[in-house]
C-alpha positions as CSV (number, residue, x, y, z in Angstrom):
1,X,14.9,14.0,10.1
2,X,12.1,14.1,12.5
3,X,9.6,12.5,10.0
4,X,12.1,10.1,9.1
5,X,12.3,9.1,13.0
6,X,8.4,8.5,13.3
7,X,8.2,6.6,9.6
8,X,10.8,4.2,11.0
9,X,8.3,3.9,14.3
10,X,5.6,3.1,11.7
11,X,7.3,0.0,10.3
12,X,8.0,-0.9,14.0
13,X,4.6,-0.8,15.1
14,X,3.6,-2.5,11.8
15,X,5.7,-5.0,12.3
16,X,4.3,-6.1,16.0
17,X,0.8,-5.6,14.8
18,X,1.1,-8.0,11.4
19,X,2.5,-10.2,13.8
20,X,-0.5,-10.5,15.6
21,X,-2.6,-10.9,13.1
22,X,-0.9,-13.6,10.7
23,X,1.2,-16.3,12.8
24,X,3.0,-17.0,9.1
25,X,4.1,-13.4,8.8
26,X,6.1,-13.7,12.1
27,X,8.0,-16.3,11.0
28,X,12.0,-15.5,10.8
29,X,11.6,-16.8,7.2
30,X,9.2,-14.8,5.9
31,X,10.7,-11.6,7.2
32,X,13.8,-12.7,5.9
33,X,11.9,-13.0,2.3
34,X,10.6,-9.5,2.4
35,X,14.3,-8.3,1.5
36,X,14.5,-10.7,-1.5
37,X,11.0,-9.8,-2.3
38,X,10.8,-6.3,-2.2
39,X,14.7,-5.5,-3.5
40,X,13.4,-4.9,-6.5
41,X,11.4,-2.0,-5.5
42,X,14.6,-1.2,-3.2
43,X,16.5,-0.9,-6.0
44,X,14.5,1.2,-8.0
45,X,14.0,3.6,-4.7
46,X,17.4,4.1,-4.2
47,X,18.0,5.9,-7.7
48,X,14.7,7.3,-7.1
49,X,16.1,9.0,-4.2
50,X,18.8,10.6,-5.9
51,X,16.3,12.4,-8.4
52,X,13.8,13.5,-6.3
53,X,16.6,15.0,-3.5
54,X,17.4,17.3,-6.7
55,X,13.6,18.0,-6.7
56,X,12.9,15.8,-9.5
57,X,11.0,13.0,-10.4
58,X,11.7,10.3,-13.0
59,X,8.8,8.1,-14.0
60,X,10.2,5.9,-16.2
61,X,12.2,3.7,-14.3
62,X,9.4,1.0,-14.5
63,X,9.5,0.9,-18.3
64,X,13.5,1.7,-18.3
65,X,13.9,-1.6,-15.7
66,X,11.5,-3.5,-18.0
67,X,13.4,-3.2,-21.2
68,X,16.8,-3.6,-19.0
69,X,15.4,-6.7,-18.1
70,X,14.5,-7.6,-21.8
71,X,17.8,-6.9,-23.2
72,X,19.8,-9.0,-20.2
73,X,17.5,-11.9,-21.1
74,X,18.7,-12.3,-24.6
75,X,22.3,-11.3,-23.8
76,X,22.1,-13.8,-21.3
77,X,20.5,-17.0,-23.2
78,X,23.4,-15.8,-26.3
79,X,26.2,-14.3,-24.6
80,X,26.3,-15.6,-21.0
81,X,26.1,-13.4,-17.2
82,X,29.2,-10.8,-17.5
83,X,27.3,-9.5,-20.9
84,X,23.7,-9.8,-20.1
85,X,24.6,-7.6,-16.4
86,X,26.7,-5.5,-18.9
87,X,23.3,-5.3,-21.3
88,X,21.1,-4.0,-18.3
89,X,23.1,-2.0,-17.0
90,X,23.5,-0.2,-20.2
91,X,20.4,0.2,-21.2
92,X,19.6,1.7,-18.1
93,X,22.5,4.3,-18.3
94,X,21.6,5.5,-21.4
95,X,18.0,5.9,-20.6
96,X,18.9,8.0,-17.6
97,X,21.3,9.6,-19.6
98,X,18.3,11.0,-22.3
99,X,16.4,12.0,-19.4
100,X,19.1,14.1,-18.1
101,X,20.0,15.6,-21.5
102,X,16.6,16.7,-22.0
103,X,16.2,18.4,-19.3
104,X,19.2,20.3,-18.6
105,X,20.6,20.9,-22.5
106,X,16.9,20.8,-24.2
107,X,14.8,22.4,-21.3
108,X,12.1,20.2,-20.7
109,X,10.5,19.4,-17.7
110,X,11.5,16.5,-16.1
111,X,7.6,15.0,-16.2
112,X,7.2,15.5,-20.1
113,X,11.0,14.1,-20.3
114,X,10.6,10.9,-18.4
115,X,7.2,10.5,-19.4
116,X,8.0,10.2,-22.7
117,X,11.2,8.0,-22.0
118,X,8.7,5.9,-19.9
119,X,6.3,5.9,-23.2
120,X,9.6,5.0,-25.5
121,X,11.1,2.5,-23.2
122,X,7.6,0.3,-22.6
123,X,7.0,0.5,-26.9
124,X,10.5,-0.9,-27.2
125,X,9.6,-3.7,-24.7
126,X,7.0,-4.6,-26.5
127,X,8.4,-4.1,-30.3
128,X,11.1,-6.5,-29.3
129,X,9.1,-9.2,-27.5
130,X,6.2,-8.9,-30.0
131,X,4.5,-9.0,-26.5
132,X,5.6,-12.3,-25.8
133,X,7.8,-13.5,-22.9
134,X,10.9,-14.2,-23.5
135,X,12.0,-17.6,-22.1
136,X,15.5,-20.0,-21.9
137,X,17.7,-18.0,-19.3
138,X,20.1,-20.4,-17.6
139,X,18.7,-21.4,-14.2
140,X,22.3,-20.9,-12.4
141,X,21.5,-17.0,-12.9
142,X,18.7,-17.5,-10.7
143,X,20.6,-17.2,-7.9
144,X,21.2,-13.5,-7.7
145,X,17.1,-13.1,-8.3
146,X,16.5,-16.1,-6.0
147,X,19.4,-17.4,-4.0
148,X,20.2,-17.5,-0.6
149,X,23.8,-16.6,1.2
150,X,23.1,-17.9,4.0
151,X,19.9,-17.3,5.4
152,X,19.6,-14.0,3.3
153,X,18.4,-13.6,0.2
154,X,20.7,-12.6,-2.5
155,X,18.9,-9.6,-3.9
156,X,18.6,-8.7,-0.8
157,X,21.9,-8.6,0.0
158,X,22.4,-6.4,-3.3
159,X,19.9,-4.0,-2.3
160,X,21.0,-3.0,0.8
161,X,24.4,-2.8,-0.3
162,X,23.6,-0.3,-3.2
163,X,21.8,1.6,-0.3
164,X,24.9,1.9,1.8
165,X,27.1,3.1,-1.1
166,X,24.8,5.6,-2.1
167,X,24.3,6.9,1.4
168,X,27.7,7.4,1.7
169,X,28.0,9.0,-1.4
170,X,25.1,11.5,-0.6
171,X,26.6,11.7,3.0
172,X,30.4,12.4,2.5
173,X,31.6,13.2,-0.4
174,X,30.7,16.3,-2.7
175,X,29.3,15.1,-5.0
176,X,26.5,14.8,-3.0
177,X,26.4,17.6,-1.3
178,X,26.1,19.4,-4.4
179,X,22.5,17.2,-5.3
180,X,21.1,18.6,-1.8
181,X,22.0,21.8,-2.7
182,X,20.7,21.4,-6.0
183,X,17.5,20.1,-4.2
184,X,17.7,23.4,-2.0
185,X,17.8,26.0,-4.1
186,X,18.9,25.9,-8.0
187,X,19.8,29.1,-8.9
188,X,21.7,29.3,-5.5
189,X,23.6,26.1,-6.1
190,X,24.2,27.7,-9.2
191,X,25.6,31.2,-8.2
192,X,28.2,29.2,-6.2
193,X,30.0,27.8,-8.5
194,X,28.3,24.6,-9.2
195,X,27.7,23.1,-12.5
196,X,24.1,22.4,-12.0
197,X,23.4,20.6,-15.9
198,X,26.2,18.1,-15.2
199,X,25.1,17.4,-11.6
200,X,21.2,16.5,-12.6
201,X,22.6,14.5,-15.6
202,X,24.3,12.2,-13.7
203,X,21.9,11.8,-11.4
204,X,19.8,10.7,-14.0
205,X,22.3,8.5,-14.9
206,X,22.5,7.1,-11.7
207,X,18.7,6.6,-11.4
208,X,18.8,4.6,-14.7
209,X,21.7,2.2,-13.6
210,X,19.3,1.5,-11.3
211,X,16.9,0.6,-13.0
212,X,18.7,-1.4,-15.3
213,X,20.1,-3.6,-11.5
214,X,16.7,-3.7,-10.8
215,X,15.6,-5.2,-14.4
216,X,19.1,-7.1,-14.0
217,X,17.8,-8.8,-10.9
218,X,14.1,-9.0,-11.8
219,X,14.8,-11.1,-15.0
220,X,17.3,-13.2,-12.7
221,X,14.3,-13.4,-10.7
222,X,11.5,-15.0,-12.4
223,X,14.4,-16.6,-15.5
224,X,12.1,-14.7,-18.2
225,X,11.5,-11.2,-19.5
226,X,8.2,-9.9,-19.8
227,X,7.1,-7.3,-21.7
228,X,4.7,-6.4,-19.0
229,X,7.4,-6.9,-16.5
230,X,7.6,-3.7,-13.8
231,X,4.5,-2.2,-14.6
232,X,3.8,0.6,-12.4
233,X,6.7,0.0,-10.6
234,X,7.7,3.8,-10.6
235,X,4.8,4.9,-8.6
236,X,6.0,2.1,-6.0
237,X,9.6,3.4,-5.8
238,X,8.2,7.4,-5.8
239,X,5.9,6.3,-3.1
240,X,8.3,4.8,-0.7
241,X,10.9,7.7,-0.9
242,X,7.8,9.9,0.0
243,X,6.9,7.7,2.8
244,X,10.3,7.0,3.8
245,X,10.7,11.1,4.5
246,X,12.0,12.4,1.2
247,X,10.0,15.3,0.2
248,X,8.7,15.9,-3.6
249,X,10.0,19.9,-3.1
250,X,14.2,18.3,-2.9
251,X,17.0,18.8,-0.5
252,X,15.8,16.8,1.9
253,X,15.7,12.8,2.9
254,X,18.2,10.4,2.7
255,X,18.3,6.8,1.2
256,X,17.7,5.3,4.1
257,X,14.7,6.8,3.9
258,X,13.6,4.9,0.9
259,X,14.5,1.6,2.4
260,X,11.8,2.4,5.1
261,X,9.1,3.2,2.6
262,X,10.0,0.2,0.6
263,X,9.4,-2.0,3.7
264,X,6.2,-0.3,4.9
265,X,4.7,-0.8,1.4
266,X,6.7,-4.5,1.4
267,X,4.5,-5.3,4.9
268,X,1.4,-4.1,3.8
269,X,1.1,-6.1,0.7
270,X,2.7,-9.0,2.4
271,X,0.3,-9.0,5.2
272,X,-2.8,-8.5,2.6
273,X,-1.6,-11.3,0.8
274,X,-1.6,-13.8,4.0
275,X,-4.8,-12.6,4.4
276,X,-6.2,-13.5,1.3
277,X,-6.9,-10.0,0.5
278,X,-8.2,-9.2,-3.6
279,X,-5.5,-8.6,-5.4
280,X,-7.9,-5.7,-6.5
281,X,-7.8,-4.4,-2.6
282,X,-3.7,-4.5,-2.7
283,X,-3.7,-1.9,-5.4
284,X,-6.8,0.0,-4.4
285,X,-4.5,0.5,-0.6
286,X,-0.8,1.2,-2.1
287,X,-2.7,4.2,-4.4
288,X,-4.2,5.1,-1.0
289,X,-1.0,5.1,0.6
290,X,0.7,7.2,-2.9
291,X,-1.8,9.9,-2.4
292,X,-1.5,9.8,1.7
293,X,2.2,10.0,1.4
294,X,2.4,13.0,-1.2
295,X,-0.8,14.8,1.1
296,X,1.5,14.7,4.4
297,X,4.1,16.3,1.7
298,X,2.2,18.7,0.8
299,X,1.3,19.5,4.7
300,X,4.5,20.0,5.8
301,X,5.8,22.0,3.4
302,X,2.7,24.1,3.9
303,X,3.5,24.0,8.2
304,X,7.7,25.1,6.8
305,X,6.2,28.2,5.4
């Protein structure tokens, strides 16, 4: 709790000190933005959460988000909103849904299992869109990619409202207790009576309705689907949980945690970006920050033992 504490100080003291440095970024509108921009990333994060409190880590929720995205497009231009959000979502349930499988009735590890799902996921992208973007979804969906209620962005609004329902799950009921005891100690979790396979499986599951939101929103978001859309979008969301407090070993973190990350990476790259930073320099810093965030990780747990 005590990391989580001084990562939330970070984004303070980032805040003040982009502030300073770009008058645009301390506009109220532009901080607002950073929710609608970033919710994406949010949204990914929060089922990114879930997994890695269990000790895991799933690595294809870019490519699973991508292809969510894909399939919402054409139900969307065809079928209308209800069965495009319904398309997403789907997609991304059943992707988590393999992951899970393989891992807890097959036996694989979860980095060859959601590798390859992120390998199966991104070829179907591109089988389906021949590598072209997909275009004609109506503009009046761009409101939940785009919109505003009020002065706060719609995605926004989404994002943070996934976050408080899963922090409540993880926080009060027992279903998720039994993921931070999972996260704690396996075969402990086990010995007590809980069914570990089905636990992990829906957590999976959880992770990939996720992703398919986020490829929901994202496609709402620009009115296409590209097959290139989300690349590298699952180091993002692994890197903010890290940052944000959640540790790579499980059982420890909450989601909130995430949103912190997700905002400290948000500010850098915003800040970079008023600054007419390369684009080249913006990913150079947030693999800077990935391996910084996974080395302080690595530190503590080294300091617990």
């Amino acid at each position: 709790m005590k990391r989580e504490y001084n990562m939330l100080l970070v984004l303070v003291v980032m805040l003040v000190v982009c502030a300073f440095i770009s008058p645009t970024f301390r506009t109220v509108q532009n901080l607002i933005n950073l929710l609608g921009h970033n919710a994406v990333y949010g949204l990914l994060a929060v089922g990114m959460a879930f997994v890695i409190i269990t000790g895991g880590v799933d690595l294809s929720v870019g490519s699973v988000c991508a292809l969510s995205g894909v399939m919402s497009a054409y139900a969307f231009i065809d079928y209308g909103f209800i069965v495009g959000l319904a398309a997403g979502l789907a997609v991304g349930i059943v992707c988590g849904f393999i992951n899970g499988i393989l891992q807890t009735v097959i036996g694989m590890n979860h980095f060859v299992a959601t590798l390859g799902m992120m390998t199966i996921a991104r070829g179907a992208v591109y089988i389906i869109t021949s590598g072209f973007n997909i275009y004609g979804i109506p503009e009046a969906y761009g409101v939940v990619g785009m919109g505003y209620l009020g002065p706060v962005p719609v995605a926004g609004i989404i994002w943070l409202a996934c976050v408080v329902i899963a922090f409540l799950v993880l926080k009060y009921t027992g279903f998720g207790q039994y993921v931070y005891a999972i996260g704690g100690n396996m075969n402990a979790a086990w010995l007590s009576g809980i069914n570990t396979k089905l636990v992990k499986t829906v957590v999976y599951v959880i992770c990939g309705f996720f992703a398919g939101l986020a490829g929901v929103v994202l496609s709402c978001r620009t009115l296409l689907a590209a097959a290139n859309a989300a690349d590298t979008y699952e180091l993002t969301a692994i890197s903010a949980c890290i940052v944000g407090g959640l540790s790579l070993d499980g059982g420890r973190g909450n989601v909130w945690g995430s949103v912190v990350g997700v905002l400290i990476l948000g500010l850098i790259l915003n800040i970079m970006q008023l600054t007419s930073v390369s684009s080249y320099w913006q990913d150079a810093v947030k693999g800077i920050i990935i391996i910084g965030a996974v080395a302080v990780d690595c530190m503590s747990k080294l300091k617990r033992d």
